[in-house]
C-alpha positions in Angstrom: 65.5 17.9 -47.9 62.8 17.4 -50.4 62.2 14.0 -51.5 59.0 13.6 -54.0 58.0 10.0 -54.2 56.9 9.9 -57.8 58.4 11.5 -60.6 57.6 11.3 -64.2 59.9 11.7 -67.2 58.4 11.9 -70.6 59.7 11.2 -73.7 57.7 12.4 -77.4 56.6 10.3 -79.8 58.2 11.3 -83.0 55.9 13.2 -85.5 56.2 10.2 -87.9 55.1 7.6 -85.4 52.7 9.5 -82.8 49.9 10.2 -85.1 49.0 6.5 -85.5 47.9 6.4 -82.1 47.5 2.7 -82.4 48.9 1.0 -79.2 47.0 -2.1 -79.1 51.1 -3.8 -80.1 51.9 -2.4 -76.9 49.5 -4.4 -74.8 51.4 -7.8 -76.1 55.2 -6.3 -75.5 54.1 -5.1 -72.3 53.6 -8.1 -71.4 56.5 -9.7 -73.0 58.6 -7.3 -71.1 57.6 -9.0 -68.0 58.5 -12.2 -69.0 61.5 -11.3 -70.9 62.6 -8.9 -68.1 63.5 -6.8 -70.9 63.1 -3.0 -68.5 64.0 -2.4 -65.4 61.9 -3.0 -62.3 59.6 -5.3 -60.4 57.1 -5.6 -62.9 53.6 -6.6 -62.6 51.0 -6.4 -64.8 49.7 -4.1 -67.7 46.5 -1.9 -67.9 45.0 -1.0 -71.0 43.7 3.0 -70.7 43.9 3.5 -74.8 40.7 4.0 -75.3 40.4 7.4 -72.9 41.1 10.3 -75.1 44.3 11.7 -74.0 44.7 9.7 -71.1 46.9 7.4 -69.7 47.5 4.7 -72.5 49.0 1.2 -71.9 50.7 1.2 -68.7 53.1 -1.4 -67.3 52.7 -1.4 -63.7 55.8 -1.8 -61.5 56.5 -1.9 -57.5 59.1 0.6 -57.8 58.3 1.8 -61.3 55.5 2.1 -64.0 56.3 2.3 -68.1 53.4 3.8 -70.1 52.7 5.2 -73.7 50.8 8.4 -72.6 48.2 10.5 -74.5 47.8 13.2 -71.8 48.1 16.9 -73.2 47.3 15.1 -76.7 51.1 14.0 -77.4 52.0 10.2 -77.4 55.1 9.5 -75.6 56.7 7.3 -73.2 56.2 8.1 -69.9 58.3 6.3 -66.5 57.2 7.1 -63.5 59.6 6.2 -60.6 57.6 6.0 -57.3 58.2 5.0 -53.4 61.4 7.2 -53.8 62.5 6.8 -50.3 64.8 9.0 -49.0 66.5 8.6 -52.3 67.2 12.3 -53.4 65.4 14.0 -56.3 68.5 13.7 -58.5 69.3 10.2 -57.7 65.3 9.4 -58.6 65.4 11.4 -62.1 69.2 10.0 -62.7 67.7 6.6 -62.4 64.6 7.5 -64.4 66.2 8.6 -67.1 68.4 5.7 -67.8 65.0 3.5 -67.3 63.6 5.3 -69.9 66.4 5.0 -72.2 66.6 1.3 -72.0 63.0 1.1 -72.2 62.9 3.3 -75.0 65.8 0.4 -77.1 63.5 -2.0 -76.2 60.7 -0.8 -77.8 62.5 0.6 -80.9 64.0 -2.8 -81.6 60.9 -4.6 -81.4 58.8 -4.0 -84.7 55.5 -4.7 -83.8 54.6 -1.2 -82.5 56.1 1.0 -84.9 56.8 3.5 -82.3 59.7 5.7 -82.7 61.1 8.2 -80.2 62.7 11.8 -79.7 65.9 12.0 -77.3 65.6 15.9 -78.0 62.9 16.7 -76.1 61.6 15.9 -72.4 59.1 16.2 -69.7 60.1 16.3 -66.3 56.9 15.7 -63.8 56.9 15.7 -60.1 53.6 14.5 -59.2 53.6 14.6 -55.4 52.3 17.6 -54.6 52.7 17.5 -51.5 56.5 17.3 -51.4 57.0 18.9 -54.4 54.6 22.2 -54.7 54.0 24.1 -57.8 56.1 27.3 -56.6 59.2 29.3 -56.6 61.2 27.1 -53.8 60.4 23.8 -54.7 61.4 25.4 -58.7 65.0 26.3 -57.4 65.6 23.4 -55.6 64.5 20.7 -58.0 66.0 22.2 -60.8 69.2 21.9 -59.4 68.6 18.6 -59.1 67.8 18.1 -62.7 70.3 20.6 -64.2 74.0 17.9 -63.2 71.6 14.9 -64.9 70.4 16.6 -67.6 74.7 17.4 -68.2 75.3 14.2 -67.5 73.5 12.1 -70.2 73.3 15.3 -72.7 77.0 17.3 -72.4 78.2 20.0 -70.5 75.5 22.2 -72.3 72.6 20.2 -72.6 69.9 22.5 -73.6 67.0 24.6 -72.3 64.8 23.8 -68.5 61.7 25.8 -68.4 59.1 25.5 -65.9 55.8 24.7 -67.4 52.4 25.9 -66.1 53.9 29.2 -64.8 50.3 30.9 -64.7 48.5 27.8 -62.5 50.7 26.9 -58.9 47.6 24.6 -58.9 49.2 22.1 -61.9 51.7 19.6 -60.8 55.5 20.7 -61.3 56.3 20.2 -64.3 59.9 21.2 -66.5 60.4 20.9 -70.3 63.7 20.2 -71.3 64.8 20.8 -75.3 68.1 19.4 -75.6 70.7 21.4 -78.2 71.1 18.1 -80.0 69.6 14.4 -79.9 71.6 11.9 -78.1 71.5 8.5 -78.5 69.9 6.3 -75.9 73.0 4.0 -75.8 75.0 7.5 -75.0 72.5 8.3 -72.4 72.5 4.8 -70.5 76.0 4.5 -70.6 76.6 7.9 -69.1 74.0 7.0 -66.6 75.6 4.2 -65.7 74.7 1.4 -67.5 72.0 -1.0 -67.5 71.4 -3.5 -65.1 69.7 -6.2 -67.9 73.2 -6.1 -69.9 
């Protein structure tokens, strides 16, 4: 069976919000997150990457899980990255990682010190191990299938479009986009998730 041990789901930045590129707020709720256990996860610190062009952002570092507003590719979002999987299966990981990022996601809507709104309509699916998870036409059919019963359970029946990115380069980490046929509310998608475990 193939069990990556991180993956990395990636939510946009609306267009209103991601051009500010200010995350300096982030560095404070981060760390209020931590004491506030307001996101899921053994939570540790935070590391401040903002000022690297496209790079990594402000990350909240986790044992089991890191939050970060990402620049890579030039597009601010929120990426979680679930990591030391286990032998947890693929769709178990991105089930889990999806509802993490949804409540993460409330969290840092309803504070107002960021001013950082997100899409629900539109998502990045990364597995970064390599090894486990190569860049080619098996591990493609095998971990979409993983994805596809998630992606129906928080978005519908027919939840959108999965297209494998980086088609011309095997050498690029695994990645799928996902564009959903309509938003859905992060409340929608937690609860048909399973709930949060903060509630």
């Amino acid at each position: 069976m193939m069990n990556p041990q991180r993956i990395g789901l990636k939510f946009f930045a609306t267009p209103e919000t991601e051009p500010e590129r200010d995350l300096s707020p982030f560095i404070g709720l981060f760390h209020r997150f931590i004491q506030n256990r307001n996101v899921e996860g053994l939570l540790i610190d935070v590391a401040d990457y903002g000022h690297v062009p496209d790079g990594p952002g402000i990350i909240l570092i986790g044992h089991d899980v890191d939050y970060a507003i990402d620049l890579c590719a030039g597009r601010a979002g929120l990426l979680v990255t679930c990591k030391r999987c286990g032998d947890r299966s693929p769709e178990d990981v991105i089930r889990e990682g999806l509802r993490r990022a949804a409540i993460a996601i409330r969290a840092i809507e309803s504070d107002a010190t960021t001013g950082f709104e997100f899409a629900t309509d539109e998502l990045e699916i990364r597995f970064i191990d390599r090894l486990a998870a190569p860049n080619g036409d098996a591990a493609v059919a095998t971990l979409r299938g993983a994805i596809e019963p998630v992606l129906a359970e928080a978005f519908g029946a027919e939840p959108g479009t999965l297209d494998r990115a980086s088609l011309d380069d095997t050498r690029q980490t695994l990645t799928f986009n996902f564009r959903a046929n309509a938003a859905v509310d992060t409340s929608t998608i937690i609860d048909q998730l399973g709930g949060s475990t903060l509630d």
